[in-house]
C-alpha positions as CSV (number, residue, x, y, z in Angstrom):
1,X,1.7,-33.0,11.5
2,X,4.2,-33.2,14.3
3,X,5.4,-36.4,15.5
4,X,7.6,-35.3,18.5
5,X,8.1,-32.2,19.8
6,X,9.6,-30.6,23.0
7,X,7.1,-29.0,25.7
8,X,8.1,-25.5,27.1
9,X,6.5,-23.2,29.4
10,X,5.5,-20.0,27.4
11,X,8.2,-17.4,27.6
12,X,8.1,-14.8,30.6
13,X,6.2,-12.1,30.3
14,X,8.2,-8.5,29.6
15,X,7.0,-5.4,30.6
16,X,9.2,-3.0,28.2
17,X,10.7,-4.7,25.5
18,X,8.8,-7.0,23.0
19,X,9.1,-10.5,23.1
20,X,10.7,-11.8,20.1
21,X,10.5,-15.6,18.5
22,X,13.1,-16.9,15.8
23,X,11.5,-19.2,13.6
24,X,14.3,-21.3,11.8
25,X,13.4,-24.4,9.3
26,X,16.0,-27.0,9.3
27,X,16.7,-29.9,6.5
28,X,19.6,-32.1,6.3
29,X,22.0,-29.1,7.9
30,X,24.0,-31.1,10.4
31,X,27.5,-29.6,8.9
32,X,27.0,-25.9,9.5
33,X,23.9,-26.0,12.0
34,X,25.4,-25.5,15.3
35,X,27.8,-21.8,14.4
36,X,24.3,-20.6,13.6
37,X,22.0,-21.7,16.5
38,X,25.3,-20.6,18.9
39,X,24.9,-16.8,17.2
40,X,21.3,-16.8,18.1
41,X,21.4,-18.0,21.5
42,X,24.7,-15.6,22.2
43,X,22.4,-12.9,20.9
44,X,22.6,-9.5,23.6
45,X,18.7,-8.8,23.5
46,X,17.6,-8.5,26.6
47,X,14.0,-9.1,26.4
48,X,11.8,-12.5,26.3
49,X,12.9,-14.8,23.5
50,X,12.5,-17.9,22.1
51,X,13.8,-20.1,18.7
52,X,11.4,-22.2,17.5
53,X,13.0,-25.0,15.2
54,X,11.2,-26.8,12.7
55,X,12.8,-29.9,10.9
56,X,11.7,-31.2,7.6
57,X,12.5,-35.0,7.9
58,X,16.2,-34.7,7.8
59,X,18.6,-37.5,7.5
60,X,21.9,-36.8,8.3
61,X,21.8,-36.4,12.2
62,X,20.2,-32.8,12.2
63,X,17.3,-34.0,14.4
64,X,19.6,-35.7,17.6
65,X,21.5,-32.4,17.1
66,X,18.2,-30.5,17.7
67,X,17.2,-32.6,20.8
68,X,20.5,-32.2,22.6
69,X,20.3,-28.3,21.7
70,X,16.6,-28.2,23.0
71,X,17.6,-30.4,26.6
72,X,20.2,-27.6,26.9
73,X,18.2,-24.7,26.7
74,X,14.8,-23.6,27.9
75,X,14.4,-21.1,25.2
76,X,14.6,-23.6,22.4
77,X,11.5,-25.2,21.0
78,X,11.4,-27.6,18.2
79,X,9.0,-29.5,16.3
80,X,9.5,-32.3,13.7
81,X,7.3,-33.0,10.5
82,X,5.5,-36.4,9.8
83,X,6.0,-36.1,5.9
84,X,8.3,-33.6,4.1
85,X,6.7,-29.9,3.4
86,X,9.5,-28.0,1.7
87,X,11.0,-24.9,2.1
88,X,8.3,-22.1,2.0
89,X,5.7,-24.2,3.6
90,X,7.5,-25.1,6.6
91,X,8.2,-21.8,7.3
92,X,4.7,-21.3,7.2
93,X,4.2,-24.4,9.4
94,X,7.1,-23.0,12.2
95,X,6.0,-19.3,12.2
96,X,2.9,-20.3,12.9
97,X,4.3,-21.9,16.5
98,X,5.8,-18.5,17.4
99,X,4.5,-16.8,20.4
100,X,6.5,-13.3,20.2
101,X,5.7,-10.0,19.6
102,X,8.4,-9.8,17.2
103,X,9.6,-12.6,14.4
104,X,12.9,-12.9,13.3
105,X,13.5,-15.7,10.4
106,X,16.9,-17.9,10.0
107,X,18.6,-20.0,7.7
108,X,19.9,-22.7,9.0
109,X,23.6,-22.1,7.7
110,X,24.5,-18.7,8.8
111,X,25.9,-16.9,11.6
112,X,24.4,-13.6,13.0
113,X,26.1,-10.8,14.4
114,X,25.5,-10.8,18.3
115,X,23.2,-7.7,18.1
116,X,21.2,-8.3,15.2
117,X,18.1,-8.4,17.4
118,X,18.4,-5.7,19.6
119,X,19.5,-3.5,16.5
120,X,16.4,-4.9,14.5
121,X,13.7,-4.4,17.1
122,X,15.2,-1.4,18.7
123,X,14.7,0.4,15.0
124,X,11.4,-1.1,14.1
125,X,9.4,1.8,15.1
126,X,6.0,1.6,13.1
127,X,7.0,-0.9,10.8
128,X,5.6,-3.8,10.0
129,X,8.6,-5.0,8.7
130,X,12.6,-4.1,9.1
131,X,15.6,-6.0,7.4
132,X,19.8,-5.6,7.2
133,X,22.5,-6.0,4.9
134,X,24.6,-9.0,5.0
135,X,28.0,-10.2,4.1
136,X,28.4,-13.1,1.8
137,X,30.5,-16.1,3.3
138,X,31.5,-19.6,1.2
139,X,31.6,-23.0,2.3
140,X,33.9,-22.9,5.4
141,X,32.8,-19.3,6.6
142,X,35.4,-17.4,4.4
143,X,34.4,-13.9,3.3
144,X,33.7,-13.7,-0.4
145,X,33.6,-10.0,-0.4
146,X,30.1,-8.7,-0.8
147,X,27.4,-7.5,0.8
148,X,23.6,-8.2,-0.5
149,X,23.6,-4.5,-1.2
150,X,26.2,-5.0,-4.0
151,X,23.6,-7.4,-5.4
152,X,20.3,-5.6,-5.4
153,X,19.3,-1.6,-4.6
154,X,17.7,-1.9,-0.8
155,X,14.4,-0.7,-0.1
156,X,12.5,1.4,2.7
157,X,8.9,3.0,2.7
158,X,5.9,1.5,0.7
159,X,4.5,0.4,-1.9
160,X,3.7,-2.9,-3.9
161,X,5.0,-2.0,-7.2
162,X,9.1,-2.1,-6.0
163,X,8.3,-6.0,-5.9
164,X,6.8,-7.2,-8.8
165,X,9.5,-8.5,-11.1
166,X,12.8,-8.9,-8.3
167,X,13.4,-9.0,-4.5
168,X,15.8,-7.2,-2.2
169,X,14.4,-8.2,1.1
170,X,15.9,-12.1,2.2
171,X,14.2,-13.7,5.2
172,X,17.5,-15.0,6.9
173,X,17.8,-10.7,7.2
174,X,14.1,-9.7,8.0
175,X,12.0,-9.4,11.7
176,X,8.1,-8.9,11.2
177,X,5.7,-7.8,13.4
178,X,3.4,-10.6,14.3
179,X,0.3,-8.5,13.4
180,X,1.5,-8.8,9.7
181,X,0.4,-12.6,9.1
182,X,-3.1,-11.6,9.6
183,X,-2.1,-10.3,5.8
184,X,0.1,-12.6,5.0
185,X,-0.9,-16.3,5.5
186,X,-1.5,-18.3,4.2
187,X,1.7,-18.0,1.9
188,X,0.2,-18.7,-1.8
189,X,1.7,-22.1,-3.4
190,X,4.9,-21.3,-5.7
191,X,5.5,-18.0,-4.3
192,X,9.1,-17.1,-2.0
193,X,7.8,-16.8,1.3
194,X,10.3,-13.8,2.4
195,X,9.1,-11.9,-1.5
196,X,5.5,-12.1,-0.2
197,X,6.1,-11.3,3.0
198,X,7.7,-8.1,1.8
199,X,5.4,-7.3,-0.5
200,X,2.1,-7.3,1.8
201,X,4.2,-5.1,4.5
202,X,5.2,-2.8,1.3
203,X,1.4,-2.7,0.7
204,X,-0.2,-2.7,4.5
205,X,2.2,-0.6,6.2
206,X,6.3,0.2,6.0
207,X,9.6,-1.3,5.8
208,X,12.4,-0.3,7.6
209,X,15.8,-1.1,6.8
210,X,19.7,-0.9,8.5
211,X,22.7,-0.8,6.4
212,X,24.6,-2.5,8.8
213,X,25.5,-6.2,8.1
214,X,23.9,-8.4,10.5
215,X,24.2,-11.4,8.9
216,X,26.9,-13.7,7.3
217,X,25.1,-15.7,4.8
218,X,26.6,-18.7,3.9
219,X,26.6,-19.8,0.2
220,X,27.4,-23.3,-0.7
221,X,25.7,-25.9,-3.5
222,X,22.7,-26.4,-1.3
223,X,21.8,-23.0,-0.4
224,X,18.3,-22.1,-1.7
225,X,19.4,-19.0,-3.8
226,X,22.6,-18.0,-5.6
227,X,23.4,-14.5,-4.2
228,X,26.8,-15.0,-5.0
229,X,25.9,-15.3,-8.8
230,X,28.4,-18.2,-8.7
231,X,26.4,-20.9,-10.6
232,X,25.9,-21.1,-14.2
233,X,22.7,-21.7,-15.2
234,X,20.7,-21.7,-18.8
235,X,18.2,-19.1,-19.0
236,X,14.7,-20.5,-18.6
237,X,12.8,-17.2,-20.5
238,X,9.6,-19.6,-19.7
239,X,10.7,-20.7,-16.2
240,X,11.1,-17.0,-15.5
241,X,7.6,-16.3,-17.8
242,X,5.7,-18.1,-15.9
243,X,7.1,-17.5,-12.4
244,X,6.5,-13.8,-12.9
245,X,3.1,-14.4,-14.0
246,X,2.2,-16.4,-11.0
247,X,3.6,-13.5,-9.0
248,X,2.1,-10.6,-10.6
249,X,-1.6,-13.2,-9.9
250,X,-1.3,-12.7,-6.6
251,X,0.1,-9.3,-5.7
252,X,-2.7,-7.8,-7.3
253,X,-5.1,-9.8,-4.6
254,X,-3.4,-7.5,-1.9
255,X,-5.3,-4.8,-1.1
256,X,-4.0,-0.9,-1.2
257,X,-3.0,2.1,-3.2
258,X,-0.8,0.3,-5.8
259,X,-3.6,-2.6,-6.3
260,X,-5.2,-1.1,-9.8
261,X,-1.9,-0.6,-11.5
262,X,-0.6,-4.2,-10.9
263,X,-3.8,-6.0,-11.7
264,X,-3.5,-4.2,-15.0
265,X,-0.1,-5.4,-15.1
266,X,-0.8,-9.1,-14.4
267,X,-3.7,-9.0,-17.0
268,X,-1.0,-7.7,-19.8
269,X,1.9,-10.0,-18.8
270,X,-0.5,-12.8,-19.1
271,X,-1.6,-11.7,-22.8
272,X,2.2,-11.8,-23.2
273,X,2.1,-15.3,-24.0
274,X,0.4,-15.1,-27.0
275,X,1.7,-11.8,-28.7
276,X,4.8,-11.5,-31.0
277,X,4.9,-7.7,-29.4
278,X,3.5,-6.0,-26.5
279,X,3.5,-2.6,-26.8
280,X,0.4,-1.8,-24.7
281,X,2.7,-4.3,-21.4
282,X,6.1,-1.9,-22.2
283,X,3.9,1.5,-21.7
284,X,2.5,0.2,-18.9
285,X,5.4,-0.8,-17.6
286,X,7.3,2.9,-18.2
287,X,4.0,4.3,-16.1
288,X,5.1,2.1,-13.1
289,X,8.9,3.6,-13.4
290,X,11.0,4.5,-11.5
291,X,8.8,2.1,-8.5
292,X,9.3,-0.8,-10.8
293,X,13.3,-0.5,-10.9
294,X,13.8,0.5,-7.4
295,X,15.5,-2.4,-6.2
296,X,17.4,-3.4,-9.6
297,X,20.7,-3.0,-9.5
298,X,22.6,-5.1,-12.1
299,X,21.6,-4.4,-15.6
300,X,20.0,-1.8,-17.2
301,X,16.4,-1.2,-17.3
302,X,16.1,-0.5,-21.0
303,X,17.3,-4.1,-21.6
304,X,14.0,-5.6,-19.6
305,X,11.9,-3.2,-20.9
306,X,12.9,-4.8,-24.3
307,X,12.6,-8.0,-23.1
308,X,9.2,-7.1,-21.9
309,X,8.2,-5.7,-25.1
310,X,8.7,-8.4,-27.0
311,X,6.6,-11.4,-26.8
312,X,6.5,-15.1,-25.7
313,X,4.9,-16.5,-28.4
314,X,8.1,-17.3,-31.0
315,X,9.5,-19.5,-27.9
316,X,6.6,-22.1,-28.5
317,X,8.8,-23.3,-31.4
318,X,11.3,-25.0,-29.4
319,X,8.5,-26.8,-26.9
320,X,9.7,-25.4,-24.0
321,X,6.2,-23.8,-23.1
C-alpha cells in the first residue's frame, strides 16, 4: 500500500512519561500545511514522541514538503499511498503505523497550542479517551469568534447513547489510549472515524475532557465539516435518514450497558422508513432522554422529537429515496 516511506529508528524508550504518536492524514494541503506541523514539533512534552504522516496521493506539492520536513527531523515519519483511500480510512491506515502509548490525531490545516500534549496526557488519567475545546479560525488564520463548545454541549463520563444521533468530540481535538483500537478497528465503512472512536471509549471505558482551547481549527471551502455553520446547504431529510441508520447499525454491535436500548432503537429507526407515524420510535426515544440530548446544543429537542415522530415514507413521492 505504501510506495515510499521514510525509515526511523523506533522512538527512545521513556521511563515516566508515555510515549505519544500524532497520526496526521494529509491530502492536497500544501497552503496551510507547514503552521500546523511547526505547532506540533514546537510542542513542550517532554516525553518520547513521534508524527507519523500519511499522504493520500496529493498533487499540489504536499509530498516534497513532507520529505524535506521528514530529512529535517528524526521524529517525523511518513508514508505515501499507492491509490487514494479517503479520509476516514487513511486514518485508519496511519494510526495503525503509530508506536506510542498515547495517540493524538491532526488535521492537516490547524495550529495547536504549544501544550496541547502535555495538558492532554498529563489529565488522561483512566481514560481511554480525552479531548479540548477549540477556537474557530478562517482562511488566513483570523479568529471567527467561537469555540466548538458554542456549537455543541461537551461531554465527559460514559455511555453510548450521548452519540447516537450528533457528535461533540472532533479528532483534530482528541488523544486515545492505544489500547482502545483493540475496540475500535477496524473503523466500519461510512461511519466518522473520530464519532466511532468516541462512541466505543463512551461504551468501554471514559472520556475525559479540558475546557481549555487547544486547538485553532481552521475552516475554509475544503475543510471536511462546517463547524462554522457558514455554508448553505439543502436539507437532505434522506441523506441524514439513512446516515443515522447506518450509525445506529453499528453502535448497537458495541458491547456494554447501553447496548439493548440502542439495538431497539436501530430496529425502530429502520421501521421509520416505511411508516407515515412512529409513535412506538418517539417513546423510545423520550426513554433514552436526557442521554440522547446531552451534547445538543442548537435547537430544541421537542423539534427532533417531532421530526422523529413522524415518518419517512411521504418523502418517497419526490424520488429522493
Amino acid at each position: 500500500m505504501d510506495v515510499a516511506k521514510t525509515d526511523k529508528p523506533t522512538m527512545p524508550i521513556e521511563t515516566t512519561l508515555p510515549s505519544i504518536s500524532i497520526a496526521m492524514c494529509t491530502y492536497n494541503g500544501a497552503r496551510h500545511i507547514q503552521p500546523q506541523i511547526d505547532s506540533i514539533l514546537k510542542q513542550d512534552y517532554s516525553g518520547a514522541m513521534e508524527l507519523v504522516i500519511s499522504d493520500d496521493c496529493s498533487t499540489d506539492g504536499t509530498w516534497d514538503f513532507l520529505i524535506a520536513i521528514a530529512t529535517a527531523d528524526p521524529r517525523v515519519k511518513i508514508l505515501r499511498n499507492a491509490q487514494r483511500l479517503g479520509f476516514s480510512d487513511n486514518f485508519m491506515h496511519t494510526i495503525k503505523r503509530c508506536t506510542g502509548d498515547l495517540i493524538a490525531l491532526s488535521d492537516q490545516d490547524d495550529i495547536w497550542e504549544t501544550k496541547k500534549l502535555s495538558i492532554l496526557a498529563s489529565n488522561m488519567g483512566a481514560n481511554l479517551l480525552i479531548y479540548s475545546d477549540s477556537s474557530l479560525i478562517g482562511e488566513n488564520g483570523e479568529s471567527l469568534g467561537i469555540k466548538m463548545s458554542d456549537r455543541a454541549r461537551m461531554f465527559s463520563g460514559s455511555g453510548t447513547i450521548p452519540f447516537c444521533f450528533w457528535n461533540c468530540i472532533s479528532g483534530h481535538a482528541m488523544m486515545i489510549r492505544k489500547d482502545l483500537l483493540t475496540h475500535a478497528l477496524p473503523f466500519p465503512a461510512g461511519i466518522f472515524h473520530d464519532w466511532w472512536l468516541a462512541a466505543v471509549a463512551g461504551s468501554m471505558g471514559t472520556i475525559g475532557y479540558s475546557s481549555m482551547p487547544l486547538v485553532h481549527y481552521r475552516q475554509h471551502s475544503g475543510s471536511q465539516t462546517d463547524s462554522a455553520q457558514r455554508r448553505k446547504r439543502p436539507r437532505n431529510s434522506w441523506g441524514i435518514y439513512k446516515a443515522r441508520a447506518l450509525l445506529l447499525s453499528q453502535l448497537a454491535n458495541i458491547p456494554g450497558t447501553d447496548q439493548e436500548y440502542i439495538k431497539k432503537l436501530s430496529t425502530l429507526w429502520g421501521k421509520r422508513r416505511q411508516e407515515w407515524f412512529c409513535p412506538r420510535l418517539l417513546i423510545h426515544i423520550v426513554r433514552g432522554t436526557p442521554e440522547i440530548f446531552s451534547t445538543k446544543r442548537n435547537g430544541t429537542s421537542l423539534k427532533f422529537m417531532l421530526s422523529a415522530f413522524l415518518g419517512q415514507r411521504w418523502r418517497r413521492k419526490n424520488g429522493s429515496e
